[in-house]
C-alpha positions as CSV (number, residue, x, y, z in Angstrom):
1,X,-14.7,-3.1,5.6
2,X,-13.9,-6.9,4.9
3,X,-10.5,-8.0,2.1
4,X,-8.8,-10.5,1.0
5,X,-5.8,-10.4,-0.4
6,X,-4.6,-13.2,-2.9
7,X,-1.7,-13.9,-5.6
8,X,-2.3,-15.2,-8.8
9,X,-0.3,-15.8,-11.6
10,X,2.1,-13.0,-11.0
11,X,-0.4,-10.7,-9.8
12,X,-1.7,-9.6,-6.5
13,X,-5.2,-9.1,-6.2
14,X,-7.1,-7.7,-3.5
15,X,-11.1,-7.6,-2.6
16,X,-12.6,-5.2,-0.8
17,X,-16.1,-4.9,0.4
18,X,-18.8,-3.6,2.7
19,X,-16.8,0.3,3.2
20,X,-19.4,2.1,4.2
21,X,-17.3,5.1,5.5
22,X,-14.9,8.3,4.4
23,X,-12.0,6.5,6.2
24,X,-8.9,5.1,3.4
25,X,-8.9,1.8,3.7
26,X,-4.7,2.6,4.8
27,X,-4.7,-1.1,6.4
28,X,-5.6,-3.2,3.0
29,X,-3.4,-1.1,1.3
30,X,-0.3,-1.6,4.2
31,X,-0.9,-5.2,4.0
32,X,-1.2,-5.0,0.4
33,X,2.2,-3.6,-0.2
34,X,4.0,-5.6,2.4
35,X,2.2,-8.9,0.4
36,X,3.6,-7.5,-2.9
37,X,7.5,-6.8,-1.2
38,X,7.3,-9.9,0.0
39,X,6.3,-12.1,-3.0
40,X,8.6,-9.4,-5.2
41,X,5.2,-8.8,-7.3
42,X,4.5,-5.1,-8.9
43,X,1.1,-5.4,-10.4
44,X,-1.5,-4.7,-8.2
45,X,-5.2,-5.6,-8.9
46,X,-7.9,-4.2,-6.2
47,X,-10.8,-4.6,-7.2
48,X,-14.0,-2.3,-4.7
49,X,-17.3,-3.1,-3.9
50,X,-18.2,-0.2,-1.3
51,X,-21.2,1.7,-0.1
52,X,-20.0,5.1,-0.7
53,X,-17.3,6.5,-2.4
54,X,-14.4,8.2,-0.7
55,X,-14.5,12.2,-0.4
56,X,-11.7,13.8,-2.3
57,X,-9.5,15.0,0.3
58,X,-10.1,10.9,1.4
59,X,-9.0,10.1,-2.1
60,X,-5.9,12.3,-1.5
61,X,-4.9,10.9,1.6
62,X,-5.2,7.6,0.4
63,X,-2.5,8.8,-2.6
64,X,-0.2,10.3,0.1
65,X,-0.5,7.1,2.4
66,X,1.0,5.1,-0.4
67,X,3.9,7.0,-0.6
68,X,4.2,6.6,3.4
69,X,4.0,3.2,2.9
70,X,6.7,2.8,0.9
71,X,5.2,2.4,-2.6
72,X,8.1,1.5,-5.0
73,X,8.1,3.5,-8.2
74,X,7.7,0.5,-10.3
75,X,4.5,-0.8,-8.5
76,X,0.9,-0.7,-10.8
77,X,-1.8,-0.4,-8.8
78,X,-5.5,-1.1,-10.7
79,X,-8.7,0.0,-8.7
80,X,-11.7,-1.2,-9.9
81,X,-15.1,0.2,-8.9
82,X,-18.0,-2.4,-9.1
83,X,-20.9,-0.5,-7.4
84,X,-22.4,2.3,-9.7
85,X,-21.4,5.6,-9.3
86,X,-18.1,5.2,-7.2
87,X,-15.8,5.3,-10.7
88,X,-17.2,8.6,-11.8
89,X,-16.4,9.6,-8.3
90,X,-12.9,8.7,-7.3
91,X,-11.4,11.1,-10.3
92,X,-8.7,12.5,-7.4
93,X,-7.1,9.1,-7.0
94,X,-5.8,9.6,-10.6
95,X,-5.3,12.8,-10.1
96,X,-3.0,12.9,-7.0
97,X,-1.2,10.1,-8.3
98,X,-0.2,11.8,-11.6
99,X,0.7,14.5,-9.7
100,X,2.9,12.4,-7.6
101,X,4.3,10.0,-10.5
102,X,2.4,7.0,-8.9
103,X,1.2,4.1,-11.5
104,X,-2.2,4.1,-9.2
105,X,-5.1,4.3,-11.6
106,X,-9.0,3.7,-11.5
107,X,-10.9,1.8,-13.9
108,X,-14.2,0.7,-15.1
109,X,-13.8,-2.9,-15.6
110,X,-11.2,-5.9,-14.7
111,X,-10.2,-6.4,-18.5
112,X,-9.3,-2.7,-18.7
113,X,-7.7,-2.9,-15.4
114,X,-5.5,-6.3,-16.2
115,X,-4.5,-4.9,-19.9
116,X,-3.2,-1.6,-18.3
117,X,-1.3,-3.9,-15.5
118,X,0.4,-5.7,-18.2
């Protein structure tokens, strides 16, 4: 899997692309979340172009590896899905992190993504 990771306009935004695995992507999102402490930034904008979706129990453990990480309560994280099919599948990310009080939510689209970050 290739990212970048970029900040814009009081936002971070990362890219991922070319997953083609069940594995968390747990060292975008570490980098991620050190980028965002470091730049003091809480809105997070990923935005996913991957070859398969990740399993549910993947989908958990990426959840639970954001709270390892040290995701601070007052962080929004925004994942947008642009290959077909992986938005309908990822239900579990929003699942475990309402369970979890996490602002970590999927989306459809960018614009929802960026009007729920505001």
């Amino acid at each position: 899997m290739e990212y970048t990771i970029t900040a814009e306009d009081g936002l971070l935004r990362g890219r991922a692309w070319g997953r083609a695995n069940d594995e968390p992507p747990t060292n975008m999102c570490a980098e991620l979340l050190a980028e965002a402490k470091r730049l003091g930034i809480t809105r997070i904008l990923v935005e996913l172009t991957q070859k398969v979706a990740l399993s549910g129990p993947s989908q958990f453990r990426l959840v639970v590896g954001l709270t390892t990480l040290g995701l601070p309560p007052q962080c929004r994280i925004a994942l947008v899905h642009h290959t077909p099919g992986l938005y309908e599948a990822s239900d579990m990310v929003d699942l475990a992190a309402a369970n979890r009080g996490l602002n970590v939510k999927t989306f459809k689209d960018v614009a929802s993504a960026l009007a729920w970050l505001q």
